[in-house]
C-alpha positions as CSV (number, residue, x, y, z in Angstrom):
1,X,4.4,-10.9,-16.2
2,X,5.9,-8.0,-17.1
3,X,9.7,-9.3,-18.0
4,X,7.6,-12.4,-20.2
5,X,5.7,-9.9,-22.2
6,X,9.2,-7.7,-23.1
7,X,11.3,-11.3,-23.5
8,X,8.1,-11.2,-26.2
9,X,8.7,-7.8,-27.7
10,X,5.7,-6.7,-26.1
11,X,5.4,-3.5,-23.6
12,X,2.3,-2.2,-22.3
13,X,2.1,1.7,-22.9
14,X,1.3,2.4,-19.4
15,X,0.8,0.0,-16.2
16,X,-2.7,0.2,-14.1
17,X,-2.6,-1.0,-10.8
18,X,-4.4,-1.3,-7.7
19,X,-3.8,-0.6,-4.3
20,X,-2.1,-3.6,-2.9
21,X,0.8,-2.6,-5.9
22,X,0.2,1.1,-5.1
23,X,1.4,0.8,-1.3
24,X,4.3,-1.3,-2.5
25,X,7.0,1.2,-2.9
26,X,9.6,-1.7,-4.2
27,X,7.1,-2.2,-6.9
28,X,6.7,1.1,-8.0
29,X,10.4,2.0,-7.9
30,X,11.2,-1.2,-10.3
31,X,8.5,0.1,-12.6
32,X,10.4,3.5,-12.6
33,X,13.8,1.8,-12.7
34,X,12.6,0.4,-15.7
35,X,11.3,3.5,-17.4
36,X,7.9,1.9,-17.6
37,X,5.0,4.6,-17.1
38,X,2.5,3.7,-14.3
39,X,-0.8,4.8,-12.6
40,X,-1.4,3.1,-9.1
41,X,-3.9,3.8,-6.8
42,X,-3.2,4.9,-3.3
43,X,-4.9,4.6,0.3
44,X,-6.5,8.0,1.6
45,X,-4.5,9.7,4.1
């Protein structure tokens, strides 16, 4: 979703996501690969 809304000029200001994406660490370095700013929620430790 992300690469179709910049192929339309569009980039959210910051990402929000949930857990699932949170715990997904190849998902939150490609956000930062991408300079994109993020907030993703994590499990308690």
């Amino acid at each position: 979703m992300l690469d179709k809304l910049a192929s339309n000029g569009l980039r959210p200001a910051v990402l929000v996501a949930d857990t699932g994406y949170g715990a997904n660490a190849d998902f939150r370095r490609s956000l930062a690969d991408h300079g994109r700013a993020y907030v993703c929620r994590s499990k308690p430790q």
